[in-house]
C-alpha positions in Angstrom: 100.3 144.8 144.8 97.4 146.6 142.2 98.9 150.1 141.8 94.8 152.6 141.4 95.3 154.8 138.9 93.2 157.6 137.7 89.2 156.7 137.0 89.5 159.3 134.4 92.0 157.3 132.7 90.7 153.8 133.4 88.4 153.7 130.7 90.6 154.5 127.6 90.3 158.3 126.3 89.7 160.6 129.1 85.9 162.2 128.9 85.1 163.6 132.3 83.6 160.8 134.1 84.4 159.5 136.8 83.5 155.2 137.2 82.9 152.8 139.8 84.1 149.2 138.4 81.5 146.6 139.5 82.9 143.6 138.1 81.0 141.8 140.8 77.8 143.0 137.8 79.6 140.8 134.6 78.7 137.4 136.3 75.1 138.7 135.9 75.6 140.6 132.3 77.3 137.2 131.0 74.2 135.2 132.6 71.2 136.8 132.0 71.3 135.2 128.4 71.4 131.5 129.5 68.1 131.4 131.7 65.5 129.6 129.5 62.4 131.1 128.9 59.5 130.7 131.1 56.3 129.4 129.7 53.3 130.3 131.5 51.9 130.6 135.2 53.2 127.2 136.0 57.2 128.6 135.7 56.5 132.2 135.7 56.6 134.1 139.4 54.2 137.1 138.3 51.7 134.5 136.6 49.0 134.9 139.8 45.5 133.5 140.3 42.6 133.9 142.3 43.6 131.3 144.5 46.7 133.0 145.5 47.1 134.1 149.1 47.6 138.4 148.5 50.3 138.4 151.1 52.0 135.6 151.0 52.7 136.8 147.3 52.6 140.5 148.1 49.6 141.3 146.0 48.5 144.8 147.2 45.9 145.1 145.1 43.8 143.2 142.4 41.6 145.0 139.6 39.7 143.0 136.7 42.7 142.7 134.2 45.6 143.5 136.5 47.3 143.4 140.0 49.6 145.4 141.9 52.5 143.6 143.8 55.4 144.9 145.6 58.9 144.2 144.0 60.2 141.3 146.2 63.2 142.8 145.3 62.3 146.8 145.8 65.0 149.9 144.4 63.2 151.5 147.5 60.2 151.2 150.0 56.8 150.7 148.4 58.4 149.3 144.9 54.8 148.9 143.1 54.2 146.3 139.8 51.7 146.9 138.0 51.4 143.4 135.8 48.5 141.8 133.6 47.2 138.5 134.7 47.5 137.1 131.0 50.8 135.8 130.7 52.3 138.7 127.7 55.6 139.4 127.9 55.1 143.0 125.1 53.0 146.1 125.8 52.1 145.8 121.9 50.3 142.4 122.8 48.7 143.5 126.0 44.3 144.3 125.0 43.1 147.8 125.0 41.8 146.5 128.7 44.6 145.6 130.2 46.3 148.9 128.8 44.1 150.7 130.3 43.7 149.1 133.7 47.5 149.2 134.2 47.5 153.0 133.7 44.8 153.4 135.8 46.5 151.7 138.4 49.7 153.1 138.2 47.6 156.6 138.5 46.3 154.9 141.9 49.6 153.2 142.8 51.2 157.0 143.0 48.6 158.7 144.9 48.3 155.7 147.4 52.4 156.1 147.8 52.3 160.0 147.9 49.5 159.7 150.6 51.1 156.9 152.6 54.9 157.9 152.5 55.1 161.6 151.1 56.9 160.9 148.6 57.9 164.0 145.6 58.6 162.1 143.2 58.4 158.6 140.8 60.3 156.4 138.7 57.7 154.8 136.5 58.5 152.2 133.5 58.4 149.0 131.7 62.0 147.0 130.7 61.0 145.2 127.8 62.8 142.3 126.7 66.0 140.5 127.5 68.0 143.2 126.5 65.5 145.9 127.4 66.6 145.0 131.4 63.8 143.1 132.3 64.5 140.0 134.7 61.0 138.5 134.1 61.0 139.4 130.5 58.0 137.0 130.2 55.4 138.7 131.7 54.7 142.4 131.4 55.2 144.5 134.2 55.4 148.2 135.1 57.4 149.5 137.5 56.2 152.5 139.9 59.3 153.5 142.0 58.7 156.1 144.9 62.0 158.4 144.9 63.0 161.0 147.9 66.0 163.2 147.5 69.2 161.9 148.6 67.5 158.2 148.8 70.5 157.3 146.6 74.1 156.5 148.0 76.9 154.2 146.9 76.4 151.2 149.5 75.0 148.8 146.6 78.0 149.4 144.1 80.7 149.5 147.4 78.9 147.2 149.7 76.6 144.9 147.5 74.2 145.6 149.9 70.2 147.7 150.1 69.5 149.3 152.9 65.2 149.5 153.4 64.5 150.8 156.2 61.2 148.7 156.2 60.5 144.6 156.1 58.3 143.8 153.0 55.7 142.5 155.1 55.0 145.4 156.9 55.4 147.3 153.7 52.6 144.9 152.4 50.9 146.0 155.4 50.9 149.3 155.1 49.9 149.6 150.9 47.1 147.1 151.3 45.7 149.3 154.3 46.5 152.4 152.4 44.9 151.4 148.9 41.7 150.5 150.4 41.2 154.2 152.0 42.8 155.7 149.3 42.6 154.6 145.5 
């Protein structure tokens, strides 16, 4: 029979945290290391072309230097990337173009999401590297994350599960529409 102690006391000296253990997580921690490295569009998920159907890959928007997608794998509804068609894994590689283009869409990406879904307020970044968090280290990408309050809750720690209240196709749907009329 496990005997649950304290959380406080769980992780060596007490400091006023509580934790949730995710062991579940190590099996990821101890493999994220072992995937080889992915060399160029004809490996690489975020490496699109012209050729590629938009919504069958969930491109929402394409500029001269960079796309927008939608996470296939979204922290919340309308999960935007912002990623460079060259295949550059480091923002210090990107060209001053592409720098620019992906700001200027991330600008675009936020007012399309505030004016579709209302939303107060953004997570916006870029994991770089391996160790940095990113799961596609390989190709850049920035992340623009619409947040609402209270739109966090414990079911993906307890439950291993995301709720979305909305299918990514319709999702898809609804950016496309929305960019067109409003970026």
């Amino acid at each position: 029979m496990v005997e649950w102690t304290d959380a406080e006391t769980m992780g060596g000296e007490p400091d006023g945290f509580e934790r949730l253990w995710t062991p579940h997580r190590m099996a990821y921690v101890k493999n994220a290391s072992d995937r080889p490295d992915m060399d160029g569009a004809h490996q690489c998920p975020l490496c699109k072309t012209p050729e590629d159907n938009d919504r069958d890959h969930l491109i929402v928007y394409r500029g001269t230097a960079c796309y927008v997608v939608l996470n296939l794998y979204p922290y919340n509804p309308g999960h935007l990337m912002i990623c460079p068609y060259r295949h550059v894994g480091w923002y210090t590689e990107i060209t001053d173009a592409e720098r620019d283009e992906m700001s200027a869409l991330t600008q675009s990406g936020m007012r399309v999401l505030r004016h579709l879904t209302g939303t107060a307020g953004f997570n916006v970044g870029i994991n770089q590297g391996k160790t940095g968090g990113a799961g596609i280290h390989e190709h850049l990408h920035q992340h623009v994350v619409p947040r609402w309050v209270g739109d966090s809750n414990f079911l993906p720690i307890i439950a291993r599960t995301k709720a979305l209240p909305e299918l990514l196709d319709d999702t898809w749907q609804r950016v496309s529409e929305a960019w067109a009329k409003t970026a």
